[in-house]
Structure formats: C-alpha cells, structure tokens
C-alpha positions as CSV (number, residue, x, y, z in Angstrom):
1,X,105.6,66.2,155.9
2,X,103.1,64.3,154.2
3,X,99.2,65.7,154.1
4,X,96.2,63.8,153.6
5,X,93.1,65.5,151.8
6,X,89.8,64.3,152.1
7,X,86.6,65.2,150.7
8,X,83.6,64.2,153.5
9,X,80.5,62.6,152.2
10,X,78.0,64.9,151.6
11,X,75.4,62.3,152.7
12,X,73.7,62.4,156.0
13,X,74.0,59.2,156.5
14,X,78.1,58.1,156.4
15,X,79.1,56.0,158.4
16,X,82.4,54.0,158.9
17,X,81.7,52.1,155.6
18,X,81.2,54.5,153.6
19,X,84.1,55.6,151.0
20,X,85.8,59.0,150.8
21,X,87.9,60.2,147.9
22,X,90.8,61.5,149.1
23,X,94.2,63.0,148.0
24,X,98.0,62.4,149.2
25,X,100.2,64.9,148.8
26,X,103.8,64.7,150.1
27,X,104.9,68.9,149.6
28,X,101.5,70.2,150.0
29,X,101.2,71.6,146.2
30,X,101.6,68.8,144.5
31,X,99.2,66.3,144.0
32,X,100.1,62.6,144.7
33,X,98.1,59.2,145.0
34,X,93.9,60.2,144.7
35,X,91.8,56.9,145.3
36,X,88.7,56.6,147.3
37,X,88.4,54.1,150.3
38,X,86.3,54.2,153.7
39,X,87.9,55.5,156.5
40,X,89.9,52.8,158.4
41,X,91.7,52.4,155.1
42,X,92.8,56.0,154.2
43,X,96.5,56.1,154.1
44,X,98.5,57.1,156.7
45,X,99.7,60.9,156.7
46,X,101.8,64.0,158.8
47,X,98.6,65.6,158.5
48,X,94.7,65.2,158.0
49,X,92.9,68.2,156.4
50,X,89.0,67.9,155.5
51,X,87.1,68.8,152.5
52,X,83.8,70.4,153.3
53,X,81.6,69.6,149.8
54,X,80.6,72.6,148.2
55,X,77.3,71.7,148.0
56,X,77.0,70.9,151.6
57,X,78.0,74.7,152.7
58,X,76.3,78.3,152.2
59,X,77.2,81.6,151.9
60,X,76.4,84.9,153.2
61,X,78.2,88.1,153.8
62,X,77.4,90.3,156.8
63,X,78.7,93.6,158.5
64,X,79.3,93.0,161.9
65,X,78.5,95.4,164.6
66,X,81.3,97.5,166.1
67,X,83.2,95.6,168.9
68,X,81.6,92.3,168.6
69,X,84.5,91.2,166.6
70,X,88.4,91.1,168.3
71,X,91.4,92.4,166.8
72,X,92.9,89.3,168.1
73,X,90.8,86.8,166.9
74,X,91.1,87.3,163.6
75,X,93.8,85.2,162.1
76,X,92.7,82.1,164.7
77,X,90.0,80.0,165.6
78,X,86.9,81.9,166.8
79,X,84.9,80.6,169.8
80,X,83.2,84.2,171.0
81,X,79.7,82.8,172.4
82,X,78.8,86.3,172.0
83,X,80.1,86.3,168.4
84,X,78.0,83.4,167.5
85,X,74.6,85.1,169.1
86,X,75.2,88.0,166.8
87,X,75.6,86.0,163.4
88,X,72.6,83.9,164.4
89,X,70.4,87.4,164.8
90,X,71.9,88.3,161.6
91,X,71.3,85.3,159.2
92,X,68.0,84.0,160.8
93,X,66.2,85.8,157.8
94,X,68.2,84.3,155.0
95,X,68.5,80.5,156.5
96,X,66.4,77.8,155.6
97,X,67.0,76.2,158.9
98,X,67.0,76.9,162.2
99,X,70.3,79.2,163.1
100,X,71.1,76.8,165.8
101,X,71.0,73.7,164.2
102,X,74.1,75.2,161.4
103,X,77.4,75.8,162.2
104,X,79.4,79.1,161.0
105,X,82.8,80.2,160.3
106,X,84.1,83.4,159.6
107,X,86.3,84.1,156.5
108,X,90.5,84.1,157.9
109,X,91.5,88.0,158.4
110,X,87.7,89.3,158.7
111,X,87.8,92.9,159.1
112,X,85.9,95.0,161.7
113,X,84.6,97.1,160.0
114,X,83.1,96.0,156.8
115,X,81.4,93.3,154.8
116,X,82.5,89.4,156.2
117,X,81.8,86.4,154.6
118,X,80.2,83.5,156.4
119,X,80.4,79.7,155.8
120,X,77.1,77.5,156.8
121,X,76.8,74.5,157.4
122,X,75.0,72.0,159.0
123,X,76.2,71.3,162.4
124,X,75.1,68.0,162.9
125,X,76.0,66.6,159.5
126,X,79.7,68.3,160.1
127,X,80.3,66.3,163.6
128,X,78.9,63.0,162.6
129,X,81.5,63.1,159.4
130,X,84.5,64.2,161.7
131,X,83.0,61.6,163.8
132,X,83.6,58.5,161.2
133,X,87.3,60.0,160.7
134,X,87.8,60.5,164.3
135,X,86.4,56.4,164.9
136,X,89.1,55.7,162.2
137,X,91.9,56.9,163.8
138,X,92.1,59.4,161.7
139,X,92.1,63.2,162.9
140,X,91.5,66.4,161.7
141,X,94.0,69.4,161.7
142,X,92.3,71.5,159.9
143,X,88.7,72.1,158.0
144,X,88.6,73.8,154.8
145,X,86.0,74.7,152.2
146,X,85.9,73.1,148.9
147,X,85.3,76.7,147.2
148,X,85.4,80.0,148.9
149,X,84.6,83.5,147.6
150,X,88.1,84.5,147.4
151,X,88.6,84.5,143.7
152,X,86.7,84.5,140.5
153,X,86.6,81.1,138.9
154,X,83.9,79.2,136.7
155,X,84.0,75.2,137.0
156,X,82.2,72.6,135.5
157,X,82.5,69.0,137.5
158,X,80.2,66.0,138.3
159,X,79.6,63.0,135.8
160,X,78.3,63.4,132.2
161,X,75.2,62.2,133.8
162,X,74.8,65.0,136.3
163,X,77.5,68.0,135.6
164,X,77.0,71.1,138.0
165,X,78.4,74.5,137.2
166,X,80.4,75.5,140.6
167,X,80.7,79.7,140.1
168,X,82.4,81.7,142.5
169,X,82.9,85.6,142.7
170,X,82.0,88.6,144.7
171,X,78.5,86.9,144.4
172,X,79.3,84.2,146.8
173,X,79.7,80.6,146.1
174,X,76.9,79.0,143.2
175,X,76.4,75.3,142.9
176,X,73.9,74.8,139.9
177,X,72.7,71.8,137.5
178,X,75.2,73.1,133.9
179,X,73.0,73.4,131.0
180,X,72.9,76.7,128.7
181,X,71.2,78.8,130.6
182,X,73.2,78.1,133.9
183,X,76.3,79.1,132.2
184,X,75.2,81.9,130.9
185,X,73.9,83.5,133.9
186,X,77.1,82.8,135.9
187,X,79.5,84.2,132.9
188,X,77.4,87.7,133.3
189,X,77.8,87.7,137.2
190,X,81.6,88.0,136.6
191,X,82.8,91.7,135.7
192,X,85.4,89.7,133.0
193,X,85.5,86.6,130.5
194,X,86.8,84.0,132.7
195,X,88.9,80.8,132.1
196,X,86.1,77.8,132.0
197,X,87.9,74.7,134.1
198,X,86.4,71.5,133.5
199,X,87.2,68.0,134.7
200,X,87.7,65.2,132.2
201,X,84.6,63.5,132.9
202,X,82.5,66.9,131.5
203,X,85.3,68.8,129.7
204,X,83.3,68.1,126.4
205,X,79.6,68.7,127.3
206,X,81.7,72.1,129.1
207,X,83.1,72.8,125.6
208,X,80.1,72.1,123.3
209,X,77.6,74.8,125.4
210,X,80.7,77.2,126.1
211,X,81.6,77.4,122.2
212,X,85.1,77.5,123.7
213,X,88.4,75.7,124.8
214,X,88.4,74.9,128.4
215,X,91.1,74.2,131.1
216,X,91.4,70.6,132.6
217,X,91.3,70.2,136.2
218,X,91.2,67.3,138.5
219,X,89.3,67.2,141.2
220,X,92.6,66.2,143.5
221,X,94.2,69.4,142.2
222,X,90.7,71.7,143.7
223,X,91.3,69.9,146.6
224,X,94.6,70.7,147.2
225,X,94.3,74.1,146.2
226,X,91.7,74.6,149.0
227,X,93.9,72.7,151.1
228,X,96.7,75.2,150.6
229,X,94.1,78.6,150.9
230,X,93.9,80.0,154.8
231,X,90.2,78.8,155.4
232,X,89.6,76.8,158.9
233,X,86.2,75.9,159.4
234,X,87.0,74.4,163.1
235,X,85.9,77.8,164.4
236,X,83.2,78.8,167.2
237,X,82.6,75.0,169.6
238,X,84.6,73.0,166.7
239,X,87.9,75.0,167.6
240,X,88.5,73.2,170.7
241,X,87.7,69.8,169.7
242,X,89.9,70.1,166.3
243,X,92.5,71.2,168.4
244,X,92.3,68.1,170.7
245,X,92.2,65.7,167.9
246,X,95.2,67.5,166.4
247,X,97.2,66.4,169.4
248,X,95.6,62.8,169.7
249,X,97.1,62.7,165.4
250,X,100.3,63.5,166.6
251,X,100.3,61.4,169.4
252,X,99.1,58.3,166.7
253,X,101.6,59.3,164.8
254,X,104.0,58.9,167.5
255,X,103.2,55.5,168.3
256,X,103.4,54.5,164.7
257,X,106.8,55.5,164.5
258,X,107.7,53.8,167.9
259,X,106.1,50.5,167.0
260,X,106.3,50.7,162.5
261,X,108.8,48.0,161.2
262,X,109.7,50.3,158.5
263,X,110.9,52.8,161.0
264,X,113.5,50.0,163.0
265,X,116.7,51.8,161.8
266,X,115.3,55.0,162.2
267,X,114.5,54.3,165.9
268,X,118.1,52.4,166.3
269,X,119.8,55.2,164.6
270,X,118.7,57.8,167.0
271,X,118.9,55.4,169.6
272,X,122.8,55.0,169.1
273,X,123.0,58.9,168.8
274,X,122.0,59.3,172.1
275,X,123.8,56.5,173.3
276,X,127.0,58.1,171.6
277,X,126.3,61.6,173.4
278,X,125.5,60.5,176.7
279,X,128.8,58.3,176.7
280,X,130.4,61.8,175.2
281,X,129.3,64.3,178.2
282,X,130.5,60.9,180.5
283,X,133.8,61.3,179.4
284,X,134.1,64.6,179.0
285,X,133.3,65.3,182.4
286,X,135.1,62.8,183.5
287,X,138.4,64.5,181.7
288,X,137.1,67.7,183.3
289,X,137.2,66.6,187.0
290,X,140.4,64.7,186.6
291,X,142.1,68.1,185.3
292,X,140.3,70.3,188.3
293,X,141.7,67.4,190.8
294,X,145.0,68.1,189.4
295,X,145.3,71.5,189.9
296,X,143.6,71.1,193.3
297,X,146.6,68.9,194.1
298,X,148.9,71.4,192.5
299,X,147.9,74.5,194.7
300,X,148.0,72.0,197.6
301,X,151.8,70.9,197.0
302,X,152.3,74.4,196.7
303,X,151.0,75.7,199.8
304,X,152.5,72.6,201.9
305,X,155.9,72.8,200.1
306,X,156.2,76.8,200.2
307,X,154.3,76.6,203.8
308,X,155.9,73.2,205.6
309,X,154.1,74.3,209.3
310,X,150.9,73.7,207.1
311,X,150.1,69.7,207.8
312,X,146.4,70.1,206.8
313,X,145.0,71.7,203.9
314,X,141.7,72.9,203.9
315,X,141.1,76.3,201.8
316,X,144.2,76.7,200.1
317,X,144.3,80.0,199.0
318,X,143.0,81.7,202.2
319,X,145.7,79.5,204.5
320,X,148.4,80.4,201.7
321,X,147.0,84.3,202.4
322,X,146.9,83.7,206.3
323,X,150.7,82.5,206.1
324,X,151.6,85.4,203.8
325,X,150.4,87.7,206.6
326,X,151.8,86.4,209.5
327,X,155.1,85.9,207.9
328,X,155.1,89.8,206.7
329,X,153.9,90.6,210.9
330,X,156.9,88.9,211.9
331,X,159.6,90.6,209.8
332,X,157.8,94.1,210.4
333,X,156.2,95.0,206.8
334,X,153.4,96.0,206.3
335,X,150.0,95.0,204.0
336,X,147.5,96.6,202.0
337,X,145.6,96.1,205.2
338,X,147.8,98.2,207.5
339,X,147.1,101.6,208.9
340,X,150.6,102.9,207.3
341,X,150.0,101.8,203.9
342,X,146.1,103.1,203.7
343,X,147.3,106.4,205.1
344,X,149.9,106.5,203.1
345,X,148.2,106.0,199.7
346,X,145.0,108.5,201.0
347,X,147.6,111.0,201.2
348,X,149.5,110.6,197.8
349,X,145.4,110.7,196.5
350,X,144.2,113.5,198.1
351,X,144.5,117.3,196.8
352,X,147.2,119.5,199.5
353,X,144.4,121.3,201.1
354,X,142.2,118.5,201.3
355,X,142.5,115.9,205.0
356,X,140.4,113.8,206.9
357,X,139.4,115.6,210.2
358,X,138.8,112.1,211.9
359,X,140.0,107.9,211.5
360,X,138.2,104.8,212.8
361,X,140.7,102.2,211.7
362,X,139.9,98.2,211.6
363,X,142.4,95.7,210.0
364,X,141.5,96.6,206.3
365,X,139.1,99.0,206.6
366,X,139.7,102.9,207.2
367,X,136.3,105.4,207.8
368,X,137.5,108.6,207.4
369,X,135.4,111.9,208.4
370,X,135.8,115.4,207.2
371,X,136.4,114.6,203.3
372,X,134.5,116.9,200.6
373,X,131.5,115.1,199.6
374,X,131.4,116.4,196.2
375,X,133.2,115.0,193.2
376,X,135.8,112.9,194.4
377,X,136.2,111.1,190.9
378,X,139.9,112.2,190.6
379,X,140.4,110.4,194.0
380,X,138.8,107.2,193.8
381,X,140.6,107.0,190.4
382,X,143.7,107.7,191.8
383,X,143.0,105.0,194.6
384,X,141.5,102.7,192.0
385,X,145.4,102.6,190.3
386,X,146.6,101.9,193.5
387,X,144.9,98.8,194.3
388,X,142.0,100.4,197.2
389,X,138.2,101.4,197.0
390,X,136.7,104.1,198.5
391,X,132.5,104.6,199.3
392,X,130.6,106.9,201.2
393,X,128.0,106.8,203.5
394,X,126.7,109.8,204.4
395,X,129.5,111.9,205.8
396,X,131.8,109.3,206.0
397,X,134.4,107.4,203.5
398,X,134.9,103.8,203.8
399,X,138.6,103.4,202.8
400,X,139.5,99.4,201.8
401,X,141.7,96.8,200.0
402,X,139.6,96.7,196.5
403,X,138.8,92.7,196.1
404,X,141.5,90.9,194.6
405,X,144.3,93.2,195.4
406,X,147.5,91.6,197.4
407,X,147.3,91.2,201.0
C-alpha cells in the first residue's frame, strides 16, 4: 500500500495552483520520490495523509475536568460538542484569536485525569487547504502534525536565507528564527545534550553556532516520521468529513483500477478466476445431483423390485416401512410398535417389585400409570439398549419406539 505525504501550504491564500512538497512512500518507513507540484498533479497513492506546517499550529496543555472526557473516545476521533465548549473556556486566555475561529485536537490516548496536550490551529485556513486537495481529487485519510511534543528533539531547517530552530520537549512545540541565542535557549529547555538534526540546506550555519557535528535529515524523512506517529488532527467537526472523504479515496481509487490501462491483466486475471470458480461450483453441483438422482433411483428399484404391488413410488422409505408392516400383520409377528413387544421389554426393564398399575395403549405409544417417579435412570437405560424411549409427564410414562429403531 502506497502513502502519499503532503505538507499543506502554510499560506492563507492556496489555491488549486499553488505547489505542495510532498513525499511517496511505498512501506510507510521508507522514504521514496519527494518533489513538489500543485495538487491535480500529486501522484496517485493507497493513501493520502496531510502535513499540518509546524508553524501554522500551537500548543497548549490543559487538565480536563472530571467526566468531560470518555474512556471511549480516546484512541479515535473526538466530536464531543461538549468537549469542545470546555477547551474553548480553557484556552480563551492564552489564544491570540478568537477560540471559535481555531480548530483543536486532542493528543491520541489523552488521559482523564491529568495534563493533555492540545493542537491549534486555525480553522479556516485548515478547511480551505483540505479544500484544494479535496477539488483535486485527492482525499485525506488522516491529518497529522509536522512536530508534536512527544519526544525531545532539536532541528534546524528552512533556507540559509531564513533557517528556524524547530525545539520540541515537555515545553511544547518552539518554532524560532536560529541565531546564537535561539539555540542556546532551546538547548537549556532540554534536561540533556541533545542530538542537533539539521537539513542540508543549514547543516553548516547549524554546525558553525552549535561548535558541534550535527545529524542530516531530510525534510521527506520528518514527514514521514510524523506520518508514521498516532496523531489525527481530523478530530471534533473535521472527524466526520475526513471520514467521508476517506471513503470517496477509496472509491477513486476503485475506479482507477477499473478503468487504468496498467491494471488490464489485473482486471482480466481476476476476471478469469471467477469465471473458473463459477464454472467449478457448476459442475460440481452438477456431479452432486446426478449422484443424489442415482441413489434416488436405487432406493426406488429397490422398493418396487423387493415390493412388486408397489406401481408408484412416492416416499420410498415410508412405503418400504408401510409394506414391512403389513407383511409382518399378515404372518402374525409382531413390531416394535405392538402391545406384546412394549410390554415385553417394560418388564425385562423394570425392577421385580416395581409394575404399572394402569396402560393406555395406541399403535407405538404405551402411557403407563403407577411407575416410581423418582430415578428411573437404570430404566430408561436399560430401555435405551433395547431400542424404546421413555418420558414422563406428570404421573404418567410415555413408553415409545426411540426414532430410528426398526419398525
């Protein structure tokens, strides 16, 4: 599955024109193609995720009041309207702008009871850039931050013209101009000497004020480390709408790979596999029924041959039981069904002292009166072995044939 990584415009002003760098990665930690090009021309991917700039966001951590945040809402998108009310009465001292002109998202796994970072941005910037991708054809899965206050890290990136020092820690997220004094301040925020990342455009301006070797880092490879961190943005009224343009991407990419011409054998392949099951479960059903018929027409030949007064077979095995009977009434045996044999096995069943004080007899059924109604396991086994089934209801014993015996 292929992932697309793109860094939206930090200026207010983007439109469909306006060019994005962006980063292709085909396993989701490595980093492939990174070009930049304006949104109708972003390369085609499994999956869109979106770079907020770390300039464009700020951060703040809060303690929530007790209850206003669900156990079950943690590790998913967040759309409380209630939830939202309290972090706007909580920030509107520390915002430059008005709470309801910014959107926020909660850090992933917030706890409940202590200190949560929040994300801000604003809202009306954020839409109008998932807008332009959106127009494109383009749309989101998932919205992450460029930099989040999950880990201690010190980078220096920009141009040699304008390099910013991007600081991250318990502090928060800092995006300041890198001069001296900048990094200075930011190395005595962290608790520990930190590796110094740099990218290659400012690596030496990072080394010269550092005094010391620092690590080179593209900026695809920050990308697609924050790509790969559990930070969604799309929380609060953007969870819904992310959620539907999920399902329009996949539906895009549906039709790309019904209409692609790089996907024609792909489509005829699993075209002919379906062709080559349906026409399997055709003739194995069709193998099925023939073998069924046969032995229907077996156990018919065998009923009219054994049975030659029989010229019309419908049920075969209950004419074949009918005949059985009738032949067995005419040369005086008895069944499993008769009186005789039901007594005769009740009495080879039942303890000496124990008999039935009354009998209400029908052709294969016996209700007996006057039995124990205590444990009678020992009976109903011994009738079990001989082929009957015995029941009570209330004080009486239903005495019959168990199913599948002979007739």
């Amino acid at each position: 599955m292929s992932t697309l990584i793109v860094l939206l415009s930090p200026e207010p002003s983007a439109g469909p024109t306006s060019v994005l760098d962006y980063v292709l990665t085909s396993d989701g930690r490595s980093a492939g193609p990174h070009d930049r090009a304006a949104a109708a021309l972003l390369p085609r991917s499994t999956e869109l995720v979106a770079v907020v700039p770390a300039q464009a966001l700020s951060w703040h951590q809060v303690t929530l009041p007790k209850g206003s945040l669900k156990q079950g809402t943690l590790g998913g998108a967040i759309d409380s309207p209630r939830l939202r009310a309290v972090l706007e009465g909580l920030l509107e001292d520390r915002l430059l702008e008005e709470p309801a002109e910014l959107h926020f998202a909660l850090q992933p796994d917030a706890p409940t009871d202590g200190p949560v970072w929040v994300a801000a941005c604003n809202r009306a910037w954020l839409r109008a850039a998932l807008a332009v991708l959106e127009a494109a054809k383009r749309p989101v899965a998932r919205i992450v931050p460029e930099c989040a206050p999950d880990g201690l890290r010190l980078q220096v990136l920009g141009t040699p013209e304008y390099p910013q020092l991007l600081s991250t820690g318990a502090h928060g997220v800092s995006l300041l101009p890198l001069n001296a004094a900048t990094l200075a301040m930011a190395q005595a925020l962290q608790a520990e000497p930190l590796e110094l990342v740099a990218e290659p455009a400012v690596a030496a301006l990072a080394e010269q004020l550092a005094q010391r070797p620092v690590t080179l880092q593209q900026a695809a490879e920050r990308w697609l480390a924050s790509a790969r961190g559990r930070w969604d943005l799309a929380q609060f009224d953007l969870s819904n709408s992310t959620r539907s343009r999920a399902w329009k991407g996949l539906a895009a990419q549906a039709t790309v790979w019904l209409q692609a011409p790089q996907w024609r054998a792909a489509r005829w392949g699993v075209a002919l596999l379906l062709l080559a099951q349906i026409v399997g479960l055709n003739a194995w059903a069709w193998k099925e029924s023939n073998s069924l018929e046969a032995k229907r027409m077996a156990l018919r030949a065998t009923l009219t041959q054994t049975f030659p007064g029989v010229k019309v077979v419908v049920d075969a095995p209950v004419q074949m039981a009918r005949e059985l009977a009738l032949l067995r009434q005419t040369a005086g045996a008895t069944s499993a069904r008769d009186l005789e044999a039901m007594l005769s096995v009740l009495g080879s069943a039942l303890p000496p002292q124990q008999a039935a004080t009354a009998l209400d007899f029908a052709p294969g059924e016996a209700r007996l009166k006057g039995l124990p109604t205590g444990n009678n396991t020992a009976i109903t086994d011994s009738l079990r072995a001989s082929g009957y089934s015995m029941r009570g209801e209330g004080n009486l014993f239903i005495l019959q044939p168990a199913p599948g015996a002979a007739p």
